[in-house]
The first five atom37 places (N, CA, C, CB, O) and aatype in JSON, in Angstrom:
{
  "aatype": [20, 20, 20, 20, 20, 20, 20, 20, 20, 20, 20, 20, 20, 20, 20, 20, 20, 20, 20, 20, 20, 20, 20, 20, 20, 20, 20, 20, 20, 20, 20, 20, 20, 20, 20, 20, 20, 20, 20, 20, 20, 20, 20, 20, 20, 20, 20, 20, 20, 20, 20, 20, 20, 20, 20, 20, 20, 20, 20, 20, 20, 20, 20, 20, 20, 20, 20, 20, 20, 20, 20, 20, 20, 20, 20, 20, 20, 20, 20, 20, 20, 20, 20, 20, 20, 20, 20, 20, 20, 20, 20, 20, 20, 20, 20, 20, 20, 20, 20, 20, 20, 20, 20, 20, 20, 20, 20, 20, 20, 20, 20, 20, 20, 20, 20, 20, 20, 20, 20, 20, 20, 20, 20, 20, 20, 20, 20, 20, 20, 20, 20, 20, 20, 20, 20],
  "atom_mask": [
    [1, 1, 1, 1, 1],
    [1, 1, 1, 1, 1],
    [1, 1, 1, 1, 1],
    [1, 1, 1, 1, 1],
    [1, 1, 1, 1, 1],
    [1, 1, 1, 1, 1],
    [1, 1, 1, 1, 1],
    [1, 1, 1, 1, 1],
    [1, 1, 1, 1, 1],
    [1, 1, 1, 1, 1],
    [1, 1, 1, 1, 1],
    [1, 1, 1, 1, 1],
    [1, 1, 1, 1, 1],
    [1, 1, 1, 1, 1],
    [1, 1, 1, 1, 1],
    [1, 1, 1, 1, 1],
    [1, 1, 1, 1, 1],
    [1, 1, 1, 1, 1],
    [1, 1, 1, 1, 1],
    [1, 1, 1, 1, 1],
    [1, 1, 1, 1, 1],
    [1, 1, 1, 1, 1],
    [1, 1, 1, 1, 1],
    [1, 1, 1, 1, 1],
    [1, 1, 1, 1, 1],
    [1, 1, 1, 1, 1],
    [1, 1, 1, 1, 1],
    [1, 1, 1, 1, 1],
    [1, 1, 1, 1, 1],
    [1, 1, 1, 1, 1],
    [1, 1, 1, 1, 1],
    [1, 1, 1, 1, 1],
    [1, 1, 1, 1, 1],
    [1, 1, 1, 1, 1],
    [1, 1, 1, 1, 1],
    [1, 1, 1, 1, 1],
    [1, 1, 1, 1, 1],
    [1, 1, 1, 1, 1],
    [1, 1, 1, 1, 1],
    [1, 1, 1, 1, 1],
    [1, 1, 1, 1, 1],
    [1, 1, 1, 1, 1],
    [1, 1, 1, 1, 1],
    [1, 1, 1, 1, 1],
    [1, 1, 1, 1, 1],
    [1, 1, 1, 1, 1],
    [1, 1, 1, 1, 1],
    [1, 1, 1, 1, 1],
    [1, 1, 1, 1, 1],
    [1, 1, 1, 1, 1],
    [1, 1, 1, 1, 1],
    [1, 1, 1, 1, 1],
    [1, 1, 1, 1, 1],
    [1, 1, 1, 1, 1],
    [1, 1, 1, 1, 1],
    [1, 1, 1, 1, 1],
    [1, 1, 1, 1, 1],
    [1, 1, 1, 1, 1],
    [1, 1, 1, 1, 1],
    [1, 1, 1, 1, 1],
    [1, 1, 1, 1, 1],
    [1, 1, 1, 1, 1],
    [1, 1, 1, 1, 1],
    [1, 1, 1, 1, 1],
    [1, 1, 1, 1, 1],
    [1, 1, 1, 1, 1],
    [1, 1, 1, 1, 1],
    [1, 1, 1, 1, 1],
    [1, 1, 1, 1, 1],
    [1, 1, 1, 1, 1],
    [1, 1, 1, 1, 1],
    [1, 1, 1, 1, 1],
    [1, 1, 1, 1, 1],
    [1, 1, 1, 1, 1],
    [1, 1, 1, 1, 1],
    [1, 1, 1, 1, 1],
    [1, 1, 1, 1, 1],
    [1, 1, 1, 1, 1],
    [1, 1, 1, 1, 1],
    [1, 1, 1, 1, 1],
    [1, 1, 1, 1, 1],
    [1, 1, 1, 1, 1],
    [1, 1, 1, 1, 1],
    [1, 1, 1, 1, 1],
    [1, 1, 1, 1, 1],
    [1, 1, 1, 1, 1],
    [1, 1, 1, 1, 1],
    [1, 1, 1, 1, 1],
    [1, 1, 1, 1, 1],
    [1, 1, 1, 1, 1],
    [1, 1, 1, 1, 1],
    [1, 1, 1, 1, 1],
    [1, 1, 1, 1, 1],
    [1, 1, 1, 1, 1],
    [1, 1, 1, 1, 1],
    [1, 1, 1, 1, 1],
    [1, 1, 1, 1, 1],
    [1, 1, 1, 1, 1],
    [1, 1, 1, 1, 1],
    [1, 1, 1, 1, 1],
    [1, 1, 1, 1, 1],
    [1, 1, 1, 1, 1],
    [1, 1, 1, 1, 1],
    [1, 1, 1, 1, 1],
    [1, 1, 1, 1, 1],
    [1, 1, 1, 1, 1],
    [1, 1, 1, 1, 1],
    [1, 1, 1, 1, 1],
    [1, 1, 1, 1, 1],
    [1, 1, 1, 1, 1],
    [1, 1, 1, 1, 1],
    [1, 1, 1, 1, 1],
    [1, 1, 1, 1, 1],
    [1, 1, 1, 1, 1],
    [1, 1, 1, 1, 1],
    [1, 1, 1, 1, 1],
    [1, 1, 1, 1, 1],
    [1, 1, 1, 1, 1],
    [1, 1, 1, 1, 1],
    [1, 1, 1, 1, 1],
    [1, 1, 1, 1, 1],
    [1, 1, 1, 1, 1],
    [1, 1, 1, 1, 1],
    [1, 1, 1, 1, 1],
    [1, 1, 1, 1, 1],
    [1, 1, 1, 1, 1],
    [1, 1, 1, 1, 1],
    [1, 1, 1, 1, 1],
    [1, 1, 1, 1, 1],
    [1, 1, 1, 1, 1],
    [1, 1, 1, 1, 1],
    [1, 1, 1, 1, 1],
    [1, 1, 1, 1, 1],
    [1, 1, 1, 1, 1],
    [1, 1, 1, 1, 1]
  ],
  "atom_positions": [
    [[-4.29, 9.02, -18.88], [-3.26, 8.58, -17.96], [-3.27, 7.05, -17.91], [-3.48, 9.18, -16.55], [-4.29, 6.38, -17.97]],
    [[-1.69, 6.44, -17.77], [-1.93, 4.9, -17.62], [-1.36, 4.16, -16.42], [-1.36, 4.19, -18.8], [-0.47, 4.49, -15.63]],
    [[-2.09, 3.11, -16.49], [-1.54, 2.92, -15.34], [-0.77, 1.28, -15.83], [-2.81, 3.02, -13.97], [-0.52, 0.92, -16.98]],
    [[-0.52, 0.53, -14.53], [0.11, -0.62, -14.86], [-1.28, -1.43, -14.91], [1.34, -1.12, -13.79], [-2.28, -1.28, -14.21]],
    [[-0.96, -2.58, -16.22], [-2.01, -3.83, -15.6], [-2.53, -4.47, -14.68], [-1.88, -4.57, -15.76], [-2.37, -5.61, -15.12]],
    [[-2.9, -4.56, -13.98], [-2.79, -5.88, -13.27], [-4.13, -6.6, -13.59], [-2.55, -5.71, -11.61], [-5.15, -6.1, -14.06]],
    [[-3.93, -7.69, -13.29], [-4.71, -8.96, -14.19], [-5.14, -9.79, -13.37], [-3.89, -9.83, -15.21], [-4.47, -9.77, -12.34]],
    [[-6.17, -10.7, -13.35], [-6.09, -12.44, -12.74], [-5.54, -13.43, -13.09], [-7.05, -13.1, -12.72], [-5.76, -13.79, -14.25]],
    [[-4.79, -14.11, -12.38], [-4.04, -15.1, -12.9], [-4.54, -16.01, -11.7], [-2.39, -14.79, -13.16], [-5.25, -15.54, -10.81]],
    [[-4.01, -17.65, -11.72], [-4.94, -18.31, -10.69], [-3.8, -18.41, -9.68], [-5.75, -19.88, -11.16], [-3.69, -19.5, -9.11]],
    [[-2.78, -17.31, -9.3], [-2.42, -17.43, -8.09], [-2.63, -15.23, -8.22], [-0.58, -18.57, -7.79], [-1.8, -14.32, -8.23]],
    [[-3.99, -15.27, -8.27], [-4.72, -14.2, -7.58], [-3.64, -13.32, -8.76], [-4.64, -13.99, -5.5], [-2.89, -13.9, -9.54]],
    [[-3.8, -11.81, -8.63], [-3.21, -10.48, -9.34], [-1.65, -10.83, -9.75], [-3.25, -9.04, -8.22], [-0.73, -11.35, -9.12]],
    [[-1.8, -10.2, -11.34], [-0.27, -10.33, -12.07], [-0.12, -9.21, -12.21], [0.02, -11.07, -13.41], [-0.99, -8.43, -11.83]],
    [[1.2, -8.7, -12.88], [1.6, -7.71, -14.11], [2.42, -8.59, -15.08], [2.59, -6.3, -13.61], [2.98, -9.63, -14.74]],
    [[2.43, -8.07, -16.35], [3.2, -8.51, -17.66], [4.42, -7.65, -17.54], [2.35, -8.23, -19.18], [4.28, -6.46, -17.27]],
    [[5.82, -8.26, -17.73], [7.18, -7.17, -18.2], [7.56, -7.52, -19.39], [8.6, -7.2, -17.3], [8.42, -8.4, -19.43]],
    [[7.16, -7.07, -20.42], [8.25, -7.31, -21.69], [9.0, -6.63, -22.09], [7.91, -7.5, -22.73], [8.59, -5.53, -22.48]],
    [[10.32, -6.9, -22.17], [11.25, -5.68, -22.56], [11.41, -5.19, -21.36], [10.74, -4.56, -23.58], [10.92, -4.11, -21.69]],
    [[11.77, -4.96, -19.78], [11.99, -4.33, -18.93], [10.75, -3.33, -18.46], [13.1, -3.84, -19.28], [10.66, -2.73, -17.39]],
    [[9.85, -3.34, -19.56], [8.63, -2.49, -18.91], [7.54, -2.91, -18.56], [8.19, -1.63, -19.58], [7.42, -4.12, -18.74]],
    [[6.45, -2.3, -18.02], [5.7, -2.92, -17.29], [4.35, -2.5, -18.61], [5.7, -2.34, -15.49], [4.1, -1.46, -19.21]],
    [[3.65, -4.0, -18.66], [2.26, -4.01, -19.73], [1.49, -2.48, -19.49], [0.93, -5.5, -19.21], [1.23, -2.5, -18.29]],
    [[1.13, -1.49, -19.9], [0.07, -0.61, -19.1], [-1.43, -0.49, -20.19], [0.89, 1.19, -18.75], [-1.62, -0.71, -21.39]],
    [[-2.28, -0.03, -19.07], [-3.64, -0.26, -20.03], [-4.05, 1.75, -19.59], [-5.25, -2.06, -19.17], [-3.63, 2.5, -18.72]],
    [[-5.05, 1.92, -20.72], [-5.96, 3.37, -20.07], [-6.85, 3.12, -19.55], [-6.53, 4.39, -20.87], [-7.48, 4.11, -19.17]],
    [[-7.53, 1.55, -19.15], [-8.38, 1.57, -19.07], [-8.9, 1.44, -17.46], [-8.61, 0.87, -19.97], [-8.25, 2.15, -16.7]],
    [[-9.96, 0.63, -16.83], [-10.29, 0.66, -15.78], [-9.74, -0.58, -15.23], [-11.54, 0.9, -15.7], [-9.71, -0.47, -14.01]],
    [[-9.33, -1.61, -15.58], [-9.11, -2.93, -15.25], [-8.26, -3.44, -14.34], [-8.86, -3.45, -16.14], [-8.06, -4.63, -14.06]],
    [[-7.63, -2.16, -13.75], [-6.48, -2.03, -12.31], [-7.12, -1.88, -11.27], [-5.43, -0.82, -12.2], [-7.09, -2.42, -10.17]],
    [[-8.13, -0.57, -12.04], [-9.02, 0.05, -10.76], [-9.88, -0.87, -9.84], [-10.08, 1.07, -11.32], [-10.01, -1.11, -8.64]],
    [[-10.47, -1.31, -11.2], [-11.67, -2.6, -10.89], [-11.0, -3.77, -9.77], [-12.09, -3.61, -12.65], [-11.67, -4.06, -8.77]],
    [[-9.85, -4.32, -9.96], [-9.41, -5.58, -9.77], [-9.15, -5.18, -8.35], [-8.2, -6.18, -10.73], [-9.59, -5.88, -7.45]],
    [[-8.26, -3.75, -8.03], [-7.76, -3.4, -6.56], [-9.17, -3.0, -5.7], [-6.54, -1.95, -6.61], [-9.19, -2.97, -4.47]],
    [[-10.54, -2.66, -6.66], [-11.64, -2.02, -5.42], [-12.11, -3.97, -4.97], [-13.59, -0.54, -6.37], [-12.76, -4.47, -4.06]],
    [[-11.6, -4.37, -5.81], [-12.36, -6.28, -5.39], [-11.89, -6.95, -4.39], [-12.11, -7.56, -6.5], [-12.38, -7.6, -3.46]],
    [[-10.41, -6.57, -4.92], [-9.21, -7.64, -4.24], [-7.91, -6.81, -3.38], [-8.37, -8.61, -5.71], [-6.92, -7.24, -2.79]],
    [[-8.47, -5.36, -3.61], [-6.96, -4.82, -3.05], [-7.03, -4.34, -2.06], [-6.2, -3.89, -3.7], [-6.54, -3.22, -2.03]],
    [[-7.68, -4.87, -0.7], [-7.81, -4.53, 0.65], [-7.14, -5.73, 1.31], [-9.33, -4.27, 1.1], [-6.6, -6.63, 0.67]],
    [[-7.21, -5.68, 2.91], [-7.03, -6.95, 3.77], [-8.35, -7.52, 3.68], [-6.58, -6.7, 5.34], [-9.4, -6.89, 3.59]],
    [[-8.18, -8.74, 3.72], [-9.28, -9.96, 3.2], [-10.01, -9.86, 4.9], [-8.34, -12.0, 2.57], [-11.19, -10.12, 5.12]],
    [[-8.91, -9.38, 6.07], [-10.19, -9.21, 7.28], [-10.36, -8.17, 7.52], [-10.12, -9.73, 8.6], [-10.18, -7.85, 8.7]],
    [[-10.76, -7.19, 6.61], [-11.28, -5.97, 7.01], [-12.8, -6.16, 6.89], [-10.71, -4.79, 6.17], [-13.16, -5.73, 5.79]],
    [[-13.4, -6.44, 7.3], [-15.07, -6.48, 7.17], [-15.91, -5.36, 6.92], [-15.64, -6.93, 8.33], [-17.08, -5.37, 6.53]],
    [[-14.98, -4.12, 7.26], [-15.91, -2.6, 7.31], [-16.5, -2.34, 8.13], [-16.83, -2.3, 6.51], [-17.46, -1.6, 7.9]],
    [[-16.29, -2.75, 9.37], [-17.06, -2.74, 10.6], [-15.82, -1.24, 11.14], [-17.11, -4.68, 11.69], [-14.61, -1.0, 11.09]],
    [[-17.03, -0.59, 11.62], [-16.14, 0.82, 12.49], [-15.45, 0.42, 13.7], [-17.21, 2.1, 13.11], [-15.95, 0.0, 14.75]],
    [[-13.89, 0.67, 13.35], [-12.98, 0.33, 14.68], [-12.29, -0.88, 14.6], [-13.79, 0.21, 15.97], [-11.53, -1.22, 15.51]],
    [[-12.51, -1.72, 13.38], [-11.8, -2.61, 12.62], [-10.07, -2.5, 12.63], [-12.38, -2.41, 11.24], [-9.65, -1.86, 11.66]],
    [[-9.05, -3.0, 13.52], [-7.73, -2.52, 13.28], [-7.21, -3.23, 12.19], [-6.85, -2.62, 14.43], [-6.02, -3.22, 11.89]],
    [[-8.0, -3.79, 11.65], [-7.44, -4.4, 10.56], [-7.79, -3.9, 8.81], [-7.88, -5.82, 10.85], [-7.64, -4.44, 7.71]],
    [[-8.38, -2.43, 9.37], [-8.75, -1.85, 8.12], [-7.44, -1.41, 6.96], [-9.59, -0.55, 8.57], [-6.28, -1.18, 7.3]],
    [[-7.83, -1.38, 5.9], [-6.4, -1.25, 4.64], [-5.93, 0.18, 5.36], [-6.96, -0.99, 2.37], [-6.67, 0.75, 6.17]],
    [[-5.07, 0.52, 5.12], [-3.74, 1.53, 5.51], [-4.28, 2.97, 5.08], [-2.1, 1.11, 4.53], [-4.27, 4.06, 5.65]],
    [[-4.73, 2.59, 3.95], [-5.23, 3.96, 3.1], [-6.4, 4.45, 4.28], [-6.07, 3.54, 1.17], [-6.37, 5.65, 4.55]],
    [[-7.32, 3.71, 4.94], [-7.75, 4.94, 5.39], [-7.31, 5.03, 6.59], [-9.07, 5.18, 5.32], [-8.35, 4.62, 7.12]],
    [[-6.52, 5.25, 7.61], [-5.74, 5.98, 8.25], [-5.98, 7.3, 8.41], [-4.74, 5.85, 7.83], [-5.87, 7.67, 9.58]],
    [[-6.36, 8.35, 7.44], [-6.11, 9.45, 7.37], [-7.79, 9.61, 7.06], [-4.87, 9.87, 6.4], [-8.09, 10.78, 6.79]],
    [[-8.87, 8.71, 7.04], [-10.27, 9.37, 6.06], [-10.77, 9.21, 7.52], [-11.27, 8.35, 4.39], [-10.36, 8.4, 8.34]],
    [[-12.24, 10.66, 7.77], [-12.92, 10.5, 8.95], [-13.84, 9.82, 8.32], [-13.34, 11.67, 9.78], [-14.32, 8.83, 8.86]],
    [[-14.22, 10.18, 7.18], [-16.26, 10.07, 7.16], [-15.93, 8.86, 6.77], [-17.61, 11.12, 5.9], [-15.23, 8.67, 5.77]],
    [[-16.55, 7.6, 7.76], [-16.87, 6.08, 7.24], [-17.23, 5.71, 6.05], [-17.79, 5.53, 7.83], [-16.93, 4.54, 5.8]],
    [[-17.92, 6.45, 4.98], [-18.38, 6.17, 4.05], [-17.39, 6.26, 2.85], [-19.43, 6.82, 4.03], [-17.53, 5.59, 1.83]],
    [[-16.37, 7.14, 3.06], [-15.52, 7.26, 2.16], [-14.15, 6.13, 2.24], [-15.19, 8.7, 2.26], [-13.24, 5.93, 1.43]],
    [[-14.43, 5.51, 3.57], [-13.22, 4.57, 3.43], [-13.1, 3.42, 2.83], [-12.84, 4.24, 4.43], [-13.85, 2.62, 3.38]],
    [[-12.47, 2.9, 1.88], [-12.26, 1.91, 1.07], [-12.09, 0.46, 1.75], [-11.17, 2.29, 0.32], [-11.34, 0.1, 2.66]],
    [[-12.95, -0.18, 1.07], [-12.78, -1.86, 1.76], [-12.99, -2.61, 0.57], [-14.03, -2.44, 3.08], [-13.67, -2.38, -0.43]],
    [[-12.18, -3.66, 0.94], [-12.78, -4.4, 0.26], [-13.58, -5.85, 0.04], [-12.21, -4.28, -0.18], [-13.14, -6.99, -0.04]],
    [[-15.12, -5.25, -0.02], [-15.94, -5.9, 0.57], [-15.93, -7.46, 0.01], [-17.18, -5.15, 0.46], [-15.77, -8.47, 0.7]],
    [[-16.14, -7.4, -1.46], [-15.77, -8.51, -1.64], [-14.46, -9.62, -1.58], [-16.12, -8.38, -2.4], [-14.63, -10.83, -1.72]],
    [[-13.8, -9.32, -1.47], [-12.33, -10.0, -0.99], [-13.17, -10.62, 0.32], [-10.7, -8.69, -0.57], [-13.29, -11.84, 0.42]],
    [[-13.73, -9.71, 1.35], [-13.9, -10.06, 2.8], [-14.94, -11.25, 2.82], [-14.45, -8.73, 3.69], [-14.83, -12.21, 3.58]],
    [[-16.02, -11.09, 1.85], [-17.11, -12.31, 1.85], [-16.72, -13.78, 1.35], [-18.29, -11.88, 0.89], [-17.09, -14.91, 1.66]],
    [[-15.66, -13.17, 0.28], [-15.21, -14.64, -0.6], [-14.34, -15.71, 0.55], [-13.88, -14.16, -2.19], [-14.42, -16.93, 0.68]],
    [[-13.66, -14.89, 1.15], [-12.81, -15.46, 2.49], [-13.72, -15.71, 3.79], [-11.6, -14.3, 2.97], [-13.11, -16.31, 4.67]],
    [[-15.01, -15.39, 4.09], [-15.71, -15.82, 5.19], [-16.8, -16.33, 4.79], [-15.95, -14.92, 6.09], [-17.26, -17.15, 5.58]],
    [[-17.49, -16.15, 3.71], [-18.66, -16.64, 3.05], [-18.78, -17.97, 2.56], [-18.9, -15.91, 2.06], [-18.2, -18.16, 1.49]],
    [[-19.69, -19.47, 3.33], [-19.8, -20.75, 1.91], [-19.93, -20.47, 0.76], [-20.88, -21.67, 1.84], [-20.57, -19.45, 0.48]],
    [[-19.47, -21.14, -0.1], [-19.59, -21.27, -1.46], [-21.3, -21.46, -2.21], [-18.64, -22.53, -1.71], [-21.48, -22.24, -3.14]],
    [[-22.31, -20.7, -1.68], [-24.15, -21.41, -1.95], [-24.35, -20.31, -2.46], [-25.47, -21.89, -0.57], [-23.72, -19.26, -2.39]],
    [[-25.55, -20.67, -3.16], [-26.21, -20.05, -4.14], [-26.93, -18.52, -3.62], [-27.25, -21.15, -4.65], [-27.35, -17.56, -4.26]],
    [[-26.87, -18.75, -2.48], [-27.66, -17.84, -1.82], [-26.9, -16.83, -1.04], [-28.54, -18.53, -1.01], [-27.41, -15.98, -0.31]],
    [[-25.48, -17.02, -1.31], [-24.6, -16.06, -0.66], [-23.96, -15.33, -1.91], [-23.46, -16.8, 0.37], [-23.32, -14.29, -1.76]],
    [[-24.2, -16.02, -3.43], [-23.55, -15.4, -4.3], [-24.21, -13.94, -4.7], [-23.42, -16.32, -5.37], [-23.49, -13.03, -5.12]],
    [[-25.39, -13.83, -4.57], [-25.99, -12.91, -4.4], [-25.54, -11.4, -3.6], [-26.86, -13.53, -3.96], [-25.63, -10.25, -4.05]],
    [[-25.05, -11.86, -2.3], [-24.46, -10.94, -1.06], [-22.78, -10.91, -2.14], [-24.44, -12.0, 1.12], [-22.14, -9.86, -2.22]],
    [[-22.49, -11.72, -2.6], [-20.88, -11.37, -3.26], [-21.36, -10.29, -4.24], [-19.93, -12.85, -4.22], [-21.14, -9.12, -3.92]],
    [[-21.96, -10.52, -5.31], [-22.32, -9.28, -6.23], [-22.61, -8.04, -5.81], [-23.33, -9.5, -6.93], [-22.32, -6.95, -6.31]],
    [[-23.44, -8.42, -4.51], [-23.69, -6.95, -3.89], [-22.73, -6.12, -3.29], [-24.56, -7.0, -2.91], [-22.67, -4.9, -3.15]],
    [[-21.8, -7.31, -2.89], [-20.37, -6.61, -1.99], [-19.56, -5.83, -3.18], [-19.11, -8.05, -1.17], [-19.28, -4.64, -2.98]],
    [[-19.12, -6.54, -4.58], [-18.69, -5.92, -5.98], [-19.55, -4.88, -6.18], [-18.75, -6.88, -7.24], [-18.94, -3.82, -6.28]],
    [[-20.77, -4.78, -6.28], [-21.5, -2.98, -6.6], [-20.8, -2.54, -5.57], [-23.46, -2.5, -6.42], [-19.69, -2.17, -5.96]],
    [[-20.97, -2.39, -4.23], [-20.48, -1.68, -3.52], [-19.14, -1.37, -3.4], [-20.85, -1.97, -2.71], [-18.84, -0.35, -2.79]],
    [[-18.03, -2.25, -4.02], [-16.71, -2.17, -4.01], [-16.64, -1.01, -5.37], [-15.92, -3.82, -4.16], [-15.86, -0.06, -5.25]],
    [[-17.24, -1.09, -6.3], [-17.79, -0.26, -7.4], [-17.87, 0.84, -7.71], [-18.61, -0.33, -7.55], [-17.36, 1.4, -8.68]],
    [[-18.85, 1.44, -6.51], [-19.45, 2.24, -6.13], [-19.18, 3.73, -6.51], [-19.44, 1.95, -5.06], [-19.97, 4.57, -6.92]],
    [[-17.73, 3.83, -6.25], [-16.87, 5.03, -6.22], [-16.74, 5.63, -7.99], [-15.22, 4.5, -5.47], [-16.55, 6.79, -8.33]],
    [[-16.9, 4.52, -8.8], [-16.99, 5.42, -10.05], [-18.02, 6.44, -10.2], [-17.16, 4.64, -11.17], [-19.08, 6.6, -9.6]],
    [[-17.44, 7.1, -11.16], [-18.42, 8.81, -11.49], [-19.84, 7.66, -11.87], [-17.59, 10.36, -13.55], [-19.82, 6.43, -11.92]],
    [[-21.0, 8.61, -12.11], [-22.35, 8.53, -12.78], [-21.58, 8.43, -14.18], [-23.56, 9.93, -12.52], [-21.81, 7.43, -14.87]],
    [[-21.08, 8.97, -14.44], [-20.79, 8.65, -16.2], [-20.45, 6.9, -16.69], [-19.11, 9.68, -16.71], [-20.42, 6.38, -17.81]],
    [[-20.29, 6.51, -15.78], [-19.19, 5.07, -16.03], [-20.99, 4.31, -15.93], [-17.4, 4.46, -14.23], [-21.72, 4.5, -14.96]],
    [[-21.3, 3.63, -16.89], [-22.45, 2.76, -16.66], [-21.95, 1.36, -16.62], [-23.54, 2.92, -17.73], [-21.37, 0.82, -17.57]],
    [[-22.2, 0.83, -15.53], [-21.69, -0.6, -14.36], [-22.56, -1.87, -14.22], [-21.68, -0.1, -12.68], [-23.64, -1.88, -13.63]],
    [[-22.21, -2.52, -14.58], [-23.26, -3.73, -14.72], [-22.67, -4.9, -14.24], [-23.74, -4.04, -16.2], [-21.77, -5.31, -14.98]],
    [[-22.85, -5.51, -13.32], [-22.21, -6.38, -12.65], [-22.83, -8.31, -12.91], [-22.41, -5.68, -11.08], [-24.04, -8.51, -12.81]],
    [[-22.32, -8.98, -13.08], [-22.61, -10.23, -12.67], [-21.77, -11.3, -12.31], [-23.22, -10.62, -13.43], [-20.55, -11.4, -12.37]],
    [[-22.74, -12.19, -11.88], [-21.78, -13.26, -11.31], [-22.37, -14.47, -11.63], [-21.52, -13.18, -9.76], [-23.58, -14.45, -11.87]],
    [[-21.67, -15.7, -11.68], [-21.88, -16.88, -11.64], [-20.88, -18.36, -11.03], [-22.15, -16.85, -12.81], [-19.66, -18.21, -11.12]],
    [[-21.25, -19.38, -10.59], [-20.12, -20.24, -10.37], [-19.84, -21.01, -11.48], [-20.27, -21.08, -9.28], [-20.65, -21.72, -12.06]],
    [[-18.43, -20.82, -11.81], [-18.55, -21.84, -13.46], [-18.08, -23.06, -12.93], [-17.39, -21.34, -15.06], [-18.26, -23.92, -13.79]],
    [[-17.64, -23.46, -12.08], [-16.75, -24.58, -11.2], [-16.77, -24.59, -9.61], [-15.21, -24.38, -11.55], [-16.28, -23.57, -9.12]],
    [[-17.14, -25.38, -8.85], [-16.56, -25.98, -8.0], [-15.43, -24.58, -7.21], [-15.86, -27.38, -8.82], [-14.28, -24.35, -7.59]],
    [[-16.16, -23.83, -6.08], [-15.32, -23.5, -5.3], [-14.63, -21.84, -6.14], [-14.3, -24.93, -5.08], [-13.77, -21.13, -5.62]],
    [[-15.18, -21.63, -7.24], [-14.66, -20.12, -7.92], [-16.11, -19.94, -8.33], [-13.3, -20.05, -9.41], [-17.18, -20.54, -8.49]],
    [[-15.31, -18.38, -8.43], [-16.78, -17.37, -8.61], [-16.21, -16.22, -9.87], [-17.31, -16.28, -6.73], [-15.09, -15.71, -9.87]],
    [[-17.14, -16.03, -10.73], [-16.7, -15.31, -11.78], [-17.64, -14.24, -12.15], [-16.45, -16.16, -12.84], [-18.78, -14.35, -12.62]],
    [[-16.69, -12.78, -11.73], [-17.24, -11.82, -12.11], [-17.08, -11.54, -13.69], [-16.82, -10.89, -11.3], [-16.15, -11.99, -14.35]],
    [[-18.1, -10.77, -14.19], [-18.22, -10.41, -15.82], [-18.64, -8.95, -15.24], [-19.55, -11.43, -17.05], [-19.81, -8.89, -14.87]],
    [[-17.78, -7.65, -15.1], [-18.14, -6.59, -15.15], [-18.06, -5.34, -15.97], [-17.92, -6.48, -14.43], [-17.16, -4.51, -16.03]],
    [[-19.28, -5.4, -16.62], [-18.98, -4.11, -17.97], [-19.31, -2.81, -17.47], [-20.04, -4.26, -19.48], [-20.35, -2.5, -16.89]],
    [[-17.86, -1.73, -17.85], [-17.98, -0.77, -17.56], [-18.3, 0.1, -18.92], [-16.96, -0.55, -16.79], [-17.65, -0.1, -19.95]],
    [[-19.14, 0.89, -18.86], [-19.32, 1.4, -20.96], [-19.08, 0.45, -21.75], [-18.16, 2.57, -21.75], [-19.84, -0.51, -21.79]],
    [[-18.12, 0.52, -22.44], [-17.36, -0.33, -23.63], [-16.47, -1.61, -23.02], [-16.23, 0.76, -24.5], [-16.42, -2.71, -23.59]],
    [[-15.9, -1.36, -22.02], [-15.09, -2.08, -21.0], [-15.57, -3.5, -20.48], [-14.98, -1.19, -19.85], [-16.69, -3.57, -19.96]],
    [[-14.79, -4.59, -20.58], [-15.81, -5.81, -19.78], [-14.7, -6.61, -19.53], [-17.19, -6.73, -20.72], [-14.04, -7.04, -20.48]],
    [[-14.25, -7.03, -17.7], [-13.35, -7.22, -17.49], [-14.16, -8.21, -16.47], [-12.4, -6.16, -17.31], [-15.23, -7.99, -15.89]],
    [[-13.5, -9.12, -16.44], [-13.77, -10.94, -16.31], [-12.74, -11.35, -15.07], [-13.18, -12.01, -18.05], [-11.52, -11.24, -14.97]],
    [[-13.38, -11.69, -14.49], [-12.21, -12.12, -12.73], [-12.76, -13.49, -12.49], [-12.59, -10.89, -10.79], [-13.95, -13.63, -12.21]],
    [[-12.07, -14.37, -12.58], [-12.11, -15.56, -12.02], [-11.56, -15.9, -10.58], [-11.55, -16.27, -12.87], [-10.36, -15.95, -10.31]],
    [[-12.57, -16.11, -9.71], [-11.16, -16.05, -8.1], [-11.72, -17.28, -7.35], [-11.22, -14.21, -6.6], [-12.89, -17.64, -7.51]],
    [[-10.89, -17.87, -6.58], [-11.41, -18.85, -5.43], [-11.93, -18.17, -4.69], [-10.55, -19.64, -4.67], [-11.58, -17.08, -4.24]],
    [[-13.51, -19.21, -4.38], [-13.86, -19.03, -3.25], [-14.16, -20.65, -2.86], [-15.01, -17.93, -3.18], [-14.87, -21.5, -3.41]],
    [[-13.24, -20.69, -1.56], [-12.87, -22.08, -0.72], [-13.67, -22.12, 0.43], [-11.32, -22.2, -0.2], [-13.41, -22.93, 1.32]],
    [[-14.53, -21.42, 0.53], [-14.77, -21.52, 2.07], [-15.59, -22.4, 2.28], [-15.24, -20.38, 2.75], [-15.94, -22.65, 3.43]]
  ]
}
């Protein structure tokens, strides 16, 4: 099954149209980008949060509701060495939801001033996010 692209571009998530249609991939690189970036940036995951994403509305068990953790740290978190750590951890956990089959390897580094760059290989898969973090 495919879905549409979406990508990083440095004003945050794209899609490609050529020809009237939309780029599509089989792969994970939609999935990945929306568990990072595709929540409200103040949802923290705290229970009773009204500012939680829409989707869960309808989920009881806390554990199953989708956040997105890292979006939330990059927007409240300084930019130090010692918080990049808590960002990677927030990406496993944004992660999380793939099967045991999908082997996930996460890292991070600052290549510049104020951005943070994930390198996350899924199996064969290795999909690269460059994003501001201003704080």
């Amino acid at each position: 099954m495919s879905d549409v692209l979406l990508f990083q571009t440095p004003d945050d998530g794209d899609v490609s149209i050529d020809g009237g249609q939309f780029q599509l991939t089989d792969g994970l690189e939609t999935a990945v980008y929306l568990s990072l970036f595709g929540g409200n940036w103040q949802d923290d995951g705290s229970e009773g949060n009204p500012l939680q994403w829409w989707g869960n509305a309808d989920v009881i068990d806390p554990l199953q509701r989708q956040t997105s953790r890292t979006q939330y740290l990059l927007q409240s978190l300084s930019a130090t060495s010692g918080n990049l750590k808590r960002v990677e951890d927030a990406a496993a956990a944004d992660l999380a939801w793939l099967p045991e089959r999908y082997a996930v390897t996460i890292s991070t580094s600052v290549p510049e001033r104020n951005k943070v760059q994930f390198v996350i290989q899924i199996n064969d898969l290795t999909v690269t996010i460059l994003e501001d973090w201003e704080r």
